[in-house]
C-alpha positions in Angstrom: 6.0 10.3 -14.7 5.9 7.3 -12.7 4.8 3.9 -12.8 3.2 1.3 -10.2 2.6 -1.8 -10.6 1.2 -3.9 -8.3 1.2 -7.6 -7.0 0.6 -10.0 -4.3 -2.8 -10.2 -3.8 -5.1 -12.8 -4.0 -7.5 -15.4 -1.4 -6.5 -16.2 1.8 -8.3 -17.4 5.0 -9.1 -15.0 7.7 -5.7 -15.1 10.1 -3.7 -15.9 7.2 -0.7 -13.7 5.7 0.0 -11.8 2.2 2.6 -9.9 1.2 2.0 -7.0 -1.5 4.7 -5.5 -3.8 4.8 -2.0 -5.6 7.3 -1.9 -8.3 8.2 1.9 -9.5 9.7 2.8 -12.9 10.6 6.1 -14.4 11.6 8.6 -11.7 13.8 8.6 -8.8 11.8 6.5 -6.5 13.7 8.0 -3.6 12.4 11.3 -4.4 9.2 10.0 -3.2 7.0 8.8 -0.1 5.1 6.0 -0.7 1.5 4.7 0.5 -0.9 1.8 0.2 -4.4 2.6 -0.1 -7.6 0.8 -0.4 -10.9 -0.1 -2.0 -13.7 -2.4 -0.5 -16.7 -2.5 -2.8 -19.4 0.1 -2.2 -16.9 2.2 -0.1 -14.6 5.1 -0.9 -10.9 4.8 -1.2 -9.3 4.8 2.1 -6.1 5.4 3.9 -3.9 2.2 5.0 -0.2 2.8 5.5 2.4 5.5 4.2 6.8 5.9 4.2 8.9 8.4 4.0 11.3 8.7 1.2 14.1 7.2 3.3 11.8 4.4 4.9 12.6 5.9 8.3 9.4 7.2 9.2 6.0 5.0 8.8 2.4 5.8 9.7 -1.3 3.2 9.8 -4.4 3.5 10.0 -5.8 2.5 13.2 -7.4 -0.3 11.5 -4.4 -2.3 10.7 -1.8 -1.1 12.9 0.1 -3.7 14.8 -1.1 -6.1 11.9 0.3 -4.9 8.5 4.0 -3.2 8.0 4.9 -0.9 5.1 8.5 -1.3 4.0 10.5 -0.3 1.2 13.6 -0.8 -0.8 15.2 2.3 -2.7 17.8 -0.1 -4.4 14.5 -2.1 -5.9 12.3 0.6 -6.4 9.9 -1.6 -4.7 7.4 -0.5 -1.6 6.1 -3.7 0.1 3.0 -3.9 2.6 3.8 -7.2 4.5 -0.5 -8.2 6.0 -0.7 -10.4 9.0 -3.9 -11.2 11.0 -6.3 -10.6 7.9 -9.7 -10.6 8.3 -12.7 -10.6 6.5 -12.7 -6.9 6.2 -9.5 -6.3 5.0 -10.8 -7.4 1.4 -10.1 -4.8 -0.7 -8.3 -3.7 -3.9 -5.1 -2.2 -2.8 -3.7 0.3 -4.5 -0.2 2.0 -4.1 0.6 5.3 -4.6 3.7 7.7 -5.0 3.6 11.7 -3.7 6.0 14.3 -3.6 4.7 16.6 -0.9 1.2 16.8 1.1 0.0 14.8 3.9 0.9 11.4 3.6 -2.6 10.1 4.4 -4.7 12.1 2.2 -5.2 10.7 -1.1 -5.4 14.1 -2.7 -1.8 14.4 -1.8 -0.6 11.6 -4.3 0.4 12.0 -8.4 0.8 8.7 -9.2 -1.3 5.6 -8.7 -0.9 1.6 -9.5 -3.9 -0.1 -10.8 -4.3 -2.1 -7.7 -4.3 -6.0 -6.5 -7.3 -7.5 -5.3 -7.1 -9.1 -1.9 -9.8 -11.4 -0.7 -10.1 -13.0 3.1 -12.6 -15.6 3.6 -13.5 -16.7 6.6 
């Protein structure tokens, strides 16, 4: 098993910065790519950013490229998803997620799930 907890969120303007954190327990966390997922209300789950195990390899959606950066420490277990440029649509709960195998922007591919942060942009 693993565990993910989640933290970071909260309100910020539109244009403003947050910077999530993913803390993993149990097992190897470098066994593992990583991802950040999310929830708007009224709309499905959807893809954001994923790593590879080593942090060499990343991958966005087209939606937040060039704006938000997934990163990730194997010495502190932690994945982090630095947001820049946020905007009103970017309000979500965010969700990370851990996977062994599978495409790493599927959601099916991932075992383990945090119980998401809630980020709100005003404008």
């Amino acid at each position: 098993q693993v565990q993910l907890v989640e933290s970071g969120g909260g309100l910020v303007q539109a244009g403003g910065s947050l910077r999530l954190s993913c803390a993993a327990s149990g097992r190897t966390f470098s066994n593992y790519r990583m991802a950040w997922f999310r929830q708007a209300p009224g709309k499905e789950r959807e893809f954001v950013a994923c790593i590879s195990r080593n942090g060499g390899i990343t991958y966005y959606a087209d939606s937040v490229k060039d704006r938000f950066t997934i990163s990730r420490d194997n010495a502190k277990n932690t994945v982090y998803l630095q947001m820049n440029s946020l905007k009103r649509e970017d309000t979500a709960v965010y969700y990370c997620a851990a996977a062994r195998y599978g495409t790493c922007s599927l959601s099916q591919s991932y075992d383990y799930w945090g119980q998401g942060t809630q980020v709100t942009v005003s404008s």
